[in-house]
C-alpha positions as CSV (number, residue, x, y, z in Angstrom):
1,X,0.0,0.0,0.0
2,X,1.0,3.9,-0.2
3,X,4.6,4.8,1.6
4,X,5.0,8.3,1.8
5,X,8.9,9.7,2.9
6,X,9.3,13.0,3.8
7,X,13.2,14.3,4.1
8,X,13.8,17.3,6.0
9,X,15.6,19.3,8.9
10,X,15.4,18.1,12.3
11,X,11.8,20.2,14.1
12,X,9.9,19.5,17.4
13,X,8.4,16.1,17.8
14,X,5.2,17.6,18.2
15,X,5.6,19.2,14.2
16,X,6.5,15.5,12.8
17,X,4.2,14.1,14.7
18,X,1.4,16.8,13.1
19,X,2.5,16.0,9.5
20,X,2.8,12.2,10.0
21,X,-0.7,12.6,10.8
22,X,-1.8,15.2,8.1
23,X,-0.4,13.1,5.2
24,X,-2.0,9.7,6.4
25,X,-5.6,11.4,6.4
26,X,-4.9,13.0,2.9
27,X,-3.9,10.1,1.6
28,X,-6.7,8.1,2.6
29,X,-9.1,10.7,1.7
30,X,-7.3,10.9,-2.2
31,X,-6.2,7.0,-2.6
32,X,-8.7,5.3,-0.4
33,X,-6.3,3.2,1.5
34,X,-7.4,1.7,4.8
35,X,-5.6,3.7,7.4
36,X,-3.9,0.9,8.9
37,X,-2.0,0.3,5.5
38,X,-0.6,3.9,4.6
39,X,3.1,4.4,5.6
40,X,4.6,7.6,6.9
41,X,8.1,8.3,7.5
42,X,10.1,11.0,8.1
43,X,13.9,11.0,7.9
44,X,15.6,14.2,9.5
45,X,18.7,15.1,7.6
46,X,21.8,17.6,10.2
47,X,21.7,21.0,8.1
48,X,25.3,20.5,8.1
49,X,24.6,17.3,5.6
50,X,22.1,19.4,3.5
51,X,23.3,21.7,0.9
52,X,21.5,23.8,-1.6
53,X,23.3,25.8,-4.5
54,X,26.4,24.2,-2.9
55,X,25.7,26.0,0.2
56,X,25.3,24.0,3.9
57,X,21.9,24.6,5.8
58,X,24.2,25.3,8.6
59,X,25.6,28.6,6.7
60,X,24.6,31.7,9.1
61,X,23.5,32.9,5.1
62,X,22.0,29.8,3.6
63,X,18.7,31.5,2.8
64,X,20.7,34.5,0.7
65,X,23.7,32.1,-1.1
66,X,21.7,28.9,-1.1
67,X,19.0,30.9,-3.5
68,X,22.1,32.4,-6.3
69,X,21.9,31.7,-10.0
């Protein structure tokens, strides 16, 4: 049945928990899956393993250099 995998930065429990939830129900309510046969996961990637535009998410100005052309 459906596996959904979410990869982001580490966040509060409480958020994962929240979209764990949230994607289960909306994919039931689009697929039709039982419930008990959706899969959810979530894999937290360091920002210092995480790079955009060659830039680390740990870069004080990731959200200025990460976004050049």
């Amino acid at each position: 049945m459906p596996i959904v995998s979410v990869t982001t930065w580490p966040g509060p429990d409480d958020l994962a928990r929240r979209l764990v939830e949230e994607l289960t129900g909306t994919v039931h309510r689009v697929t039709g899956a039982p419930m008990d046969k959706i899969t959810v996961y979530v894999q937290e990637v360091p920002r210092d393993r995480w790079a955009e535009g060659g830039v680390l998410g740990s870069n004080p100005d990731f959200a200025t250099l990460s976004r050049r052309t």
